[in-house]
N, C-alpha and C positions, 0 to 999 in steps of 0.2 A: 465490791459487790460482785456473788458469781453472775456469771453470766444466765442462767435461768430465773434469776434473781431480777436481774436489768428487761429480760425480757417481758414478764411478770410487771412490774412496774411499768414498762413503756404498753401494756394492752390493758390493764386497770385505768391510766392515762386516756387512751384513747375513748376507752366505755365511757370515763366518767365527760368526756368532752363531746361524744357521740351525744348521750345523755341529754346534753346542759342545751344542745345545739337543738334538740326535740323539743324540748320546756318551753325553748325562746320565743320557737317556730308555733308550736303549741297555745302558747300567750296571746300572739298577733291572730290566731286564728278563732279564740275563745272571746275573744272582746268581740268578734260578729254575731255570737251565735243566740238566735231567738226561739222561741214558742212559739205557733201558731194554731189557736184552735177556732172553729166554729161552731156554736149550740146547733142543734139538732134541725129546728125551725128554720133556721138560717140568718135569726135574728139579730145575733151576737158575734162579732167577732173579736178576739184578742188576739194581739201580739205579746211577751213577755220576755224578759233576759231568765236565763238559769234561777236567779235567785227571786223570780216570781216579780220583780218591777214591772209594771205595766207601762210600756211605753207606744200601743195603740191601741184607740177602740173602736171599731165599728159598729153602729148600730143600724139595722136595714129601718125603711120606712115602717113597717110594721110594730115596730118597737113605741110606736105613739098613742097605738091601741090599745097595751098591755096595763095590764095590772102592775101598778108599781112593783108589789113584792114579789110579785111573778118574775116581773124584770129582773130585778134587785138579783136574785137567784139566780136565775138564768147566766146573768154577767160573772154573780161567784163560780159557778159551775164552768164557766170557759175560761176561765181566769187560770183555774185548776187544773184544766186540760190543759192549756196552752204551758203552765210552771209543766207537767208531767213532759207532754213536748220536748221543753227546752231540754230538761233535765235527761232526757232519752238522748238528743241528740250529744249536748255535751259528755256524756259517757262514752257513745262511740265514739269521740275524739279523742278523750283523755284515756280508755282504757288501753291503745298501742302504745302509748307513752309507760304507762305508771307498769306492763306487764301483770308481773306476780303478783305484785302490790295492789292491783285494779280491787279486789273483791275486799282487802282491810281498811283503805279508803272508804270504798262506799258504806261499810260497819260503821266505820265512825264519824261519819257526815249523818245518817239514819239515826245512831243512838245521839246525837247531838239533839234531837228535835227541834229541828228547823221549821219544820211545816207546821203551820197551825190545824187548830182541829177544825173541822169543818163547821158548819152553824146553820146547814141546810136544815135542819131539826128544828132551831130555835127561835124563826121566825125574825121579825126584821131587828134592828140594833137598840137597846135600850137608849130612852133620853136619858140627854147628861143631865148628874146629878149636882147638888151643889148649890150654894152660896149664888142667889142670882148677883148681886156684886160685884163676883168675879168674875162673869163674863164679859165679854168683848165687848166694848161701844166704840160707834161713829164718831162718839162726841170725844173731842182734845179733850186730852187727864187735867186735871184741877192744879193748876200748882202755884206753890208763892208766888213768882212771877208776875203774873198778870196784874 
């Protein structure tokens, strides 16, 4: 191998180990990262991971008052803020890592449809339909046994 050759190989070596040592760093750093939004009122608070999990909720005293569906809404709508959030901070972390790459990632996370459509329109959740049967009961299932 010439020698520009050896050279060439030992700096492609190093990128790609510079690289891998960013990713790792990167990983340990993205498993922190949360959402946090507030509704307007100051009603609602959420916490969320990048991928929209809700993992707090606050509700102020005033939240006792409200109109269920008021509420109901309220909580989607920070829920929503808080994913927008996480998802803001998570990119400024990830985009020194990915460079070039930063703006074809985010194409194909967006054309994946990940995020649901919103439901602030369509008022509260339909009842489940169905077979009353097969829902849930208290009561132990029937079986040879007994």
């Amino acid at each position: 191998m010439t020698s520009d050759a050896s050279d060439r190989v030992r700096h492609l070596l190093r990128s790609f180990e510079e690289r891998a040592r960013q990713v790792t760093e990167l990983g340990q750093r993205l498993s922190g990262v949360r959402g946090v939004a507030t509704s307007s009122g100051g009603v609602v608070t959420a916490t969320v991971t990048p991928s929209g999990a809700l993992v707090d909720l606050r509700l102020s005293p005033a939240a006792a008052g409200r109109n269920h569906v008021a509420l109901q809404q309220e909580i989607l709508q920070t829920v929503r803020a808080a994913t927008r959030d996480a998802a803001g901070r998570l990119e400024e972390m990830v985009d020194p890592v990915l460079g070039a790459d930063a703006q074809r990632v985010r194409e194909a996370v967006s054309s994946a449809g990940d995020v649901p459509a919103s439901r602030t329109d369509e008022g509260p959740p339909p009842a489940p339909r169905g077979d009353p049967a097969d829902t849930p009961s208290d009561d132990p299932p029937e079986t040879f046994l007994r």
